[in-house]
C-alpha positions in Angstrom: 223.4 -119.0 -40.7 225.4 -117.1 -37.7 225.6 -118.7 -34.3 224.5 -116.0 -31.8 227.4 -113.8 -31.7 228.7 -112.2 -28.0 230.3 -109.2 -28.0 234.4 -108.9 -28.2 234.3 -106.4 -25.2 237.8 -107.6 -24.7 237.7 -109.4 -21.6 238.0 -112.4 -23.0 235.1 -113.0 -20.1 232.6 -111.7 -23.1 233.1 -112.4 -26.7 231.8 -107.9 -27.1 231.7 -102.0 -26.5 217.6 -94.5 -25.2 212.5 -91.3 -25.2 214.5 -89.5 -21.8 216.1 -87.1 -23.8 219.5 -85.2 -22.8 221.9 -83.0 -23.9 225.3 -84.6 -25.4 228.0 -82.7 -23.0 229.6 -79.5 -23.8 233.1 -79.7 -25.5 235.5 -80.5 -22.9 238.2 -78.5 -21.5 241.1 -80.7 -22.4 244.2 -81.2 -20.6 247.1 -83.0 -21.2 247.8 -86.7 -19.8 249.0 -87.8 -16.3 251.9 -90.0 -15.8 249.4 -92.9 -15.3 247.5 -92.5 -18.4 250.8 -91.5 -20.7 252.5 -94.7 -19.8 249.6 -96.6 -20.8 248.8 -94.8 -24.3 253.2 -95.1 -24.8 251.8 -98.7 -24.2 248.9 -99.5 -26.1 251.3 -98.0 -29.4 254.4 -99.4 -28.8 253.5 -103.4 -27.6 249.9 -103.9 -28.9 249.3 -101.7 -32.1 249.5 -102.6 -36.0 248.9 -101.0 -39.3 245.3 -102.0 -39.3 244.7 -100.7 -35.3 244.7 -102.0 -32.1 245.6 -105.8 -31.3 242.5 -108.0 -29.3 246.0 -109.7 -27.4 249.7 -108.7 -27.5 250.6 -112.5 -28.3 249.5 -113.8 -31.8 247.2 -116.2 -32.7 246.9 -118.6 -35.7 243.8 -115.8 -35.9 241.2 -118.8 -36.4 239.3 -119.1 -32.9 235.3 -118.4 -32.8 236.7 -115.1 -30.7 238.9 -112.8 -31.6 242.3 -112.8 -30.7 245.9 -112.5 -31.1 246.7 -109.5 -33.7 243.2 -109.3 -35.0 241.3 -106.2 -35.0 238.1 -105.5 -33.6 235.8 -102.3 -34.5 235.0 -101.9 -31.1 238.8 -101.1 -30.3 238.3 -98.7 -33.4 235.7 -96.8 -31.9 237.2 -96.8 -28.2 240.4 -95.1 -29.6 238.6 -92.6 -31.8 237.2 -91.6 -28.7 239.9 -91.4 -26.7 242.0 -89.4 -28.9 238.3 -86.9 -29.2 237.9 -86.6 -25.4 241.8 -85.7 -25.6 241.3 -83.1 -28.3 243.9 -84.6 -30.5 242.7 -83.9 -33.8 245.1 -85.5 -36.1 245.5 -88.6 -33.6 241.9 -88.9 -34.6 242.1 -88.4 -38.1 244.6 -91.0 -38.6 242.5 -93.3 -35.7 239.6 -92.6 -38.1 241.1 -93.5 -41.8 242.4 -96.8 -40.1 239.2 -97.8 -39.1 237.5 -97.1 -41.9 240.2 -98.5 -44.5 239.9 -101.6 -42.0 236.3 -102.4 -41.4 234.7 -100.2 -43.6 231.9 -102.3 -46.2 228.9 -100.9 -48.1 226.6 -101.7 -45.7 228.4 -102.1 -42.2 231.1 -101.5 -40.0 232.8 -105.3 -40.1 232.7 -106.5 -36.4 236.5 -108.1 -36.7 239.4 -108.5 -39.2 242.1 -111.0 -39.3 244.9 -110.0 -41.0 247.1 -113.3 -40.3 244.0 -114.9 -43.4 243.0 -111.7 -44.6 239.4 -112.3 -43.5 236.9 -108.8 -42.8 234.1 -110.7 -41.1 230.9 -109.9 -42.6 228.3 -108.8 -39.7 228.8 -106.0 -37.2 228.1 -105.5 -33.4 225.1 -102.5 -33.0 227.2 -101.5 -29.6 230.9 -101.2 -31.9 228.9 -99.1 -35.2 227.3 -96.6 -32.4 230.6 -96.0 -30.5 232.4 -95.1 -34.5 229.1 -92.8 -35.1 229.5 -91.5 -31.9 233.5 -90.3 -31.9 232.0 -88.8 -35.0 229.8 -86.7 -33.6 232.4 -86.0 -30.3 235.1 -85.0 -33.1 232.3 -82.9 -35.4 231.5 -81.2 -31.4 235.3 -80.7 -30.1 236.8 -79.9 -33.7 233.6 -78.1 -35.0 234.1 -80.2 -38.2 231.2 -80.4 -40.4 232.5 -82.9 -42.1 232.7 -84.9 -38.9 228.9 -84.1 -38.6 227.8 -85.4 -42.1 230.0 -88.5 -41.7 228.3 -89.0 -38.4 224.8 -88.4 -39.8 225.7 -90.8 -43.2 226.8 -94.1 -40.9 224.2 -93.3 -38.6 221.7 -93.4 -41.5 223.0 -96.8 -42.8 223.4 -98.4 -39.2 219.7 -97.8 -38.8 218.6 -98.9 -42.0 220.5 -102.5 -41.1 220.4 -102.6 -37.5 216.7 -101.9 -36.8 213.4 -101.7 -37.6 210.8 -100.1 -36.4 210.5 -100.1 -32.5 213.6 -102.9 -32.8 217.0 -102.8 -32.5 219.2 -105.6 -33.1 222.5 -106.6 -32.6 224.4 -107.8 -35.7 223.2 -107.5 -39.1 224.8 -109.9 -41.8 225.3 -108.9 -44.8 225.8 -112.1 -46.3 222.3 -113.4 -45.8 221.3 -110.0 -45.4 219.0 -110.6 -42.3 219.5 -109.8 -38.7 219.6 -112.1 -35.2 215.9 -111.4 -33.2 217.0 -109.9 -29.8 218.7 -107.4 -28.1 222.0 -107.4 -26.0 220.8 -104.6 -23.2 224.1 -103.1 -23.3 223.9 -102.7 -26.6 221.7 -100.0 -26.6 223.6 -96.8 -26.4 220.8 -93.9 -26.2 223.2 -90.7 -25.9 224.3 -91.9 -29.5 220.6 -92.6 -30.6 219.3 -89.4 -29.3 222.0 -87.5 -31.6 220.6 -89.6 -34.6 216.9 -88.8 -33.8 218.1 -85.0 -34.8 218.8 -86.2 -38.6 216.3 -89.2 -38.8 212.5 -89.7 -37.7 212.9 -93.0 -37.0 215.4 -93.1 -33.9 213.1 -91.5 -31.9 210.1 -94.5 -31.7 213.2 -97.0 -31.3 215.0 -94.9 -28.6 211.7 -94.9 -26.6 211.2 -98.2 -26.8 214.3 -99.2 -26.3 214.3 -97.8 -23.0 211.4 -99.4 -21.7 212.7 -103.0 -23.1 216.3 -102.0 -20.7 214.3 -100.8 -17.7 212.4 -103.6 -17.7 215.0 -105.8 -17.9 216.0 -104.6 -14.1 216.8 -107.7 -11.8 215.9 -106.7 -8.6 216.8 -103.9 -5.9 218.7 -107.0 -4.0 220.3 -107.3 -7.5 220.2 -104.1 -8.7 221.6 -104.5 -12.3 220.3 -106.1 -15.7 219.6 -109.1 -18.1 221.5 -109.5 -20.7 219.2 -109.8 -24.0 215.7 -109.4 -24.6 214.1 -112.0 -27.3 211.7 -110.2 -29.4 209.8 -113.0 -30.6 209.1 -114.4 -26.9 208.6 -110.9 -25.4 210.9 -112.5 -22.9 214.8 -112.0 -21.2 217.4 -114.2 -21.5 219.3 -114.2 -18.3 221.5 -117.2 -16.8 225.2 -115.7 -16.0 225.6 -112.0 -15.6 228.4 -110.8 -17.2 229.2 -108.0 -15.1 231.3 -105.7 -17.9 227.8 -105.9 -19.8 225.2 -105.0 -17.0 227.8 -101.8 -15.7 227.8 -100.8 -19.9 223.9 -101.0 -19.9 224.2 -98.6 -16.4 226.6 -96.7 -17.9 224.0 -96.2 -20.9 221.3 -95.4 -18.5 223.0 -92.8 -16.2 224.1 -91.0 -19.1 220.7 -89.8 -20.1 219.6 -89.7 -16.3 217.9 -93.2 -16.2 219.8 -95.3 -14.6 218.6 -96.5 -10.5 220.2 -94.8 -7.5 220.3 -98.4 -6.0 222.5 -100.0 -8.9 224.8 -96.8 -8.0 224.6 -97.2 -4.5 225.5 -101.4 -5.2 228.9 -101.2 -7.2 229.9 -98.2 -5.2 230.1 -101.1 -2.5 231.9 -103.5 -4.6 234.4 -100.8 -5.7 234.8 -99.9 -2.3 235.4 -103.0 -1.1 237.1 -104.2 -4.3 234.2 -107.2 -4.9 233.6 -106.2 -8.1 233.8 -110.0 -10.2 233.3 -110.6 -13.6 230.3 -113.2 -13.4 227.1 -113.1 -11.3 224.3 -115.5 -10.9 221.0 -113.6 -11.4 220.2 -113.4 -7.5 223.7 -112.1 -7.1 225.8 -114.6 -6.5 229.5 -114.3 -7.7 229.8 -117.4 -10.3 233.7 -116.3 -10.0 236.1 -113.7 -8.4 237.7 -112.6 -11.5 238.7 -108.5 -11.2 239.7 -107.2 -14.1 240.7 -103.3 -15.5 237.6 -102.9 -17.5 235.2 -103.7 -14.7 236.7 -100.9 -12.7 237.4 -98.6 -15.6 233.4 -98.5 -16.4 232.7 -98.1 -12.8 234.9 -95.1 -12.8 233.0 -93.8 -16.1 230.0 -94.0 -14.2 230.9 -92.3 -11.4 231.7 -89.6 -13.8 228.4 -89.3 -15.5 226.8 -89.0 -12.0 229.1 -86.4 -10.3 230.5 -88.9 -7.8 233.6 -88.0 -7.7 234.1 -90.4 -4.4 233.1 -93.4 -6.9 235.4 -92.1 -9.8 238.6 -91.9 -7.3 238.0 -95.1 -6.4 237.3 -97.1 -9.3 240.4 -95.4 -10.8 242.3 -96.3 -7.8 241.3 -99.9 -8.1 241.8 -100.1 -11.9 245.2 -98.7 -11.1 246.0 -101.8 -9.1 245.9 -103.6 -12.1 248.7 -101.3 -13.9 252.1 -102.9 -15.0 254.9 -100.8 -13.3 258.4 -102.8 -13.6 260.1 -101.3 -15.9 261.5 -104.3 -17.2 258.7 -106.0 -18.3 257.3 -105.7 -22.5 253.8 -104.9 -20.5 255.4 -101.8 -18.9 252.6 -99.0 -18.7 250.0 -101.5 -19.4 247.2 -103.8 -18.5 247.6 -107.3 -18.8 249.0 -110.3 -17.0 252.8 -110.6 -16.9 253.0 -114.4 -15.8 251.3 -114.7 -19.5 252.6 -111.8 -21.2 248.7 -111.5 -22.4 247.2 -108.3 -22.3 243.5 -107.2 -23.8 242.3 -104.2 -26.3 239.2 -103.4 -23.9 241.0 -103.5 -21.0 244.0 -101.2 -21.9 241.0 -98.3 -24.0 238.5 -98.5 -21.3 241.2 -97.7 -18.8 242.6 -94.7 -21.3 238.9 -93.6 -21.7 238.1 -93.2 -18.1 241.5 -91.4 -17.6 240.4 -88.8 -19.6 237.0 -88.1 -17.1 239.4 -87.0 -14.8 239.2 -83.2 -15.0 235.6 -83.7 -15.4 234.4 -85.5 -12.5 236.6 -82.8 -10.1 235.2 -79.9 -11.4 231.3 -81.1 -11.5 231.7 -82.2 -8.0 229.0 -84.5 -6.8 227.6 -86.8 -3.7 229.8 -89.5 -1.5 228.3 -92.5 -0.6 
């Protein structure tokens, strides 16, 4: 039987990427990269990509670790690129982004959560948070490309994700399809509603689990001194697991929340202070308490994400500026145009596509305009 598995959401911090109904936005007016953003997608292709997609770490592993690392391939990296390339309108980028993923994690059941190419090993559960980011580039591409075939594929994987990954009012986070049975709780930043709410449209069950859902994440708030979230909910207990905050999941599980309009004003009003005053760590106690003052790319790159979702442009300029801090500029270095550490020569998947990803807000968040702090 599995151990409980924590999500690869790169880090290396966290072994990891809604009944409030909204609109998915309207295709986006695309425009070609900035200096900033080029250098890092030159990169991301040149130092830390493979035939079978983005590497977890530019140094190799012996690819045998509990977490994923070295050259091994995660589907959440998959789904973070496929997006990318979408919210950049480049179709074939996509296409090819798309046939890798699928000839790389692809099973009858599931999206594989991680493959190891070094021992040839496609792991055999998947993470609810990496399927919904693949179903939802789908449904981006099928939007921006006006593909119907992007559509049905959407609608297809969606269909099978919800036959594994839930039941009922429940969502869970891994299925495994060798003991064909589920864990019993909920990672809160697993639950990615925007995608939901586009499967409600082609199957009656997403809507009793996206309600649900949501009230299980609101309340799973902390506090307004604390103004973000636990990190699972155990079904059989009724009850929230919450010891260390890992801050990359509690700003995802915002992120989820402002996108369909139900995130708190407080939580935005919090991180727009950390960002400002560049506090924002990767580990909290539950009262609030930094367990450690490591900054990282990612943190600053969801931040900037969120500012986007709210119109604040204020907290999108500086969360970019911040994650820009973290940017590898000497031109000498392999990690030129990248995110990583050069005393190491390591350098993380999440890190280096969230920070692409909120690059491509930029346009965005200036024209919707929005409120300073």
């Amino acid at each position: 039987m599995m151990v409980r598995m924590t999500v690869a959401i790169g880090l290396a911090i966290i072994i990891a990427s809604v009944s409030c109904v909204s609109q998915p936005h309207a295709v986006r007016q695309q425009s070609e990269p900035g200096q900033a953003e080029q250098l890092a997608l030159d990169y991301l292709r040149r130092e830390q990509t493979g035939e079978y997609g983005v590497h977890t770490n530019r140094l190799e592993t012996d690819q045998t670790g509990e977490a994923a690392s070295g050259h091994e391939v995660l589907s959440e990296s998959a789904g973070l690129l496929m997006r990318y390339y979408v919210a950049r309108g480049k179709r074939e980028e996509f296409a090819e982004a798309w046939l890798t993923a699928k000839r790389t994690f692809d099973q009858p059941e599931i999206f594989g959560y991680r493959y190891s190419p070094k021992v040839d090993k496609l792991y055999e559960i998947n993470a609810a948070v990496d399927d919904l980011r693949i179903i939802r580039a789908l449904f981006e591409a099928a939007d921006i490309f006006q593909s119907k075939d992007y559509r049905k594929e959407a609608e297809r994987y969606g269909a099978r994700f919800l036959k594994r990954n839930a039941s009922g009012s429940r969502l869970y986070d891994f299925y495994d399809t060798r003991y064909h049975q589920t864990n019993g709780f909920l990672t809160l930043c697993y639950a990615d509603f925007r995608t939901l709410e586009r499967l409600e449209k082609s199957s009656p069950t997403a809507g009793a689990l996206s309600e649900r859902l949501l009230d299980i994440v609101e309340e799973g708030y902390l506090s307004d001194e604390f103004p973000f979230y636990a990190t699972r909910y155990v079904y059989e207990s009724k009850s929230y697991d919450t010891d260390t905050i890992q801050m990359a999941e509690s700003l995802l599980t915002v992120l989820h929340l402002a996108e369909i309009g139900a995130a708190k004003e407080r939580s935005f009003d919090v991180i727009r202070d950390y960002v400002r005053s560049g506090t924002l760590y990767g580990q909290y106690a539950r009262d609030g308490e930094p367990r450690n003052d490591v900054r990282s790319t990612a943190l600053y790159a969801i931040a900037a994400q969120i500012g986007y979702e709210i119109g604040d442009r204020v907290l999108y300029a500086d969360a970019m500026h911040r994650m820009s801090e973290f940017q590898i500029l000497e031109k000498a270095s392999p990690l030129y145009g990248g995110f990583g550490d050069t005393s190491t020569g390591q350098s993380y998947s999440f890190d280096n596509l969230m920070a692409l990803l909120a690059h491509t807000m930029n346009q965005e968040a200036d024209e919707e305009g929005g409120h300073s702090p």
